[in-house]
C-alpha positions as CSV (number, residue, x, y, z in Angstrom):
1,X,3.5,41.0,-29.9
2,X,2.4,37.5,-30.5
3,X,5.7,36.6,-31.9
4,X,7.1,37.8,-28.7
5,X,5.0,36.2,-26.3
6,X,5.9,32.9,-28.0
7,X,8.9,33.2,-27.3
8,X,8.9,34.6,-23.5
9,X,6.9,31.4,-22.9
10,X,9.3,29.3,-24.7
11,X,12.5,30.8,-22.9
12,X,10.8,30.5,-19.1
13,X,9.9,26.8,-19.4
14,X,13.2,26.2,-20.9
15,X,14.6,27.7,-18.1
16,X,12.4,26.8,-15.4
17,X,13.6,22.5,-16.6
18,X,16.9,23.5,-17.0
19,X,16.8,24.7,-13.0
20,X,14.4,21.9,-12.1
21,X,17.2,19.4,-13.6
22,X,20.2,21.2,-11.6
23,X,17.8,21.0,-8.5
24,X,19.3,17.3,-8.5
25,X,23.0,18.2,-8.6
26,X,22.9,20.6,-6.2
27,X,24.2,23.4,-8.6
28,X,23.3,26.8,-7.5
29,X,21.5,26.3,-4.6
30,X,21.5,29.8,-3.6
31,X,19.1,31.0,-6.6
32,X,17.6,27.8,-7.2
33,X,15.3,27.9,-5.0
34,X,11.1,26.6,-5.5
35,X,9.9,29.9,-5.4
36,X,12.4,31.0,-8.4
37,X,11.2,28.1,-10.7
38,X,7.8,29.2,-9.6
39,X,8.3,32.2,-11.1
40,X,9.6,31.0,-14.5
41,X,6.2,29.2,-13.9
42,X,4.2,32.2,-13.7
43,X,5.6,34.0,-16.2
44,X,5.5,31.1,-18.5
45,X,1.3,30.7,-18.2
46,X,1.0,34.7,-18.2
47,X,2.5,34.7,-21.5
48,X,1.4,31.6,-23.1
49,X,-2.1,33.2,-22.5
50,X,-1.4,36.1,-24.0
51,X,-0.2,34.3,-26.8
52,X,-3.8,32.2,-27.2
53,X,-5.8,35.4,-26.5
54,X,-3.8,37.3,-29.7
55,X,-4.3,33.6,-31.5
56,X,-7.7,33.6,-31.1
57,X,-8.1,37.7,-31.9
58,X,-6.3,36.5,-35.5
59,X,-8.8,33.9,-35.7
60,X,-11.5,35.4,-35.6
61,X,-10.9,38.2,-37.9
62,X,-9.8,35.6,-40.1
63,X,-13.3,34.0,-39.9
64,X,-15.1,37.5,-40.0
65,X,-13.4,38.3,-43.6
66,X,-13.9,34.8,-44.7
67,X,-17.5,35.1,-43.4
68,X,-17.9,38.2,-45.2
69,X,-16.3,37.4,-48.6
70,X,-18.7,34.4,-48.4
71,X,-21.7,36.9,-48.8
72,X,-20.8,38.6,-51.4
């Protein structure tokens, strides 16, 4: 899953500059429009969060086994 939302992020910022740049030669005006880069936008900070959140779940079970091997 975290794999995955890495990659979603990734892919909609990628795609959200590669329509941001043909904003400027007027290349598929019809679809190109701010509210459809918005949305690569959206989706792009959605999944990036979900991302951190599953980084930081690792994380800290990383530091709870360290923490408990540390006791013993």
């Amino acid at each position: 899953m975290k794999k995955i939302s890495n990659i979603v992020s990734i892919v909609s910022i990628t795609i959200f500059m590669i329509l941001f740049i043909l904003k400027f030669f007027d290349v598929l005006k019809d679809i190109n429009t701010i509210d459809f880069r918005n949305m690569f936008v959206l989706i792009y900070l959605v999944s990036r969060l979900k991302y951190l959140e599953l980084e930081i779940k690792d994380k800290n079970k990383k530091i709870k086994r360290l923490k408990s091997k540390l006791k013993r």
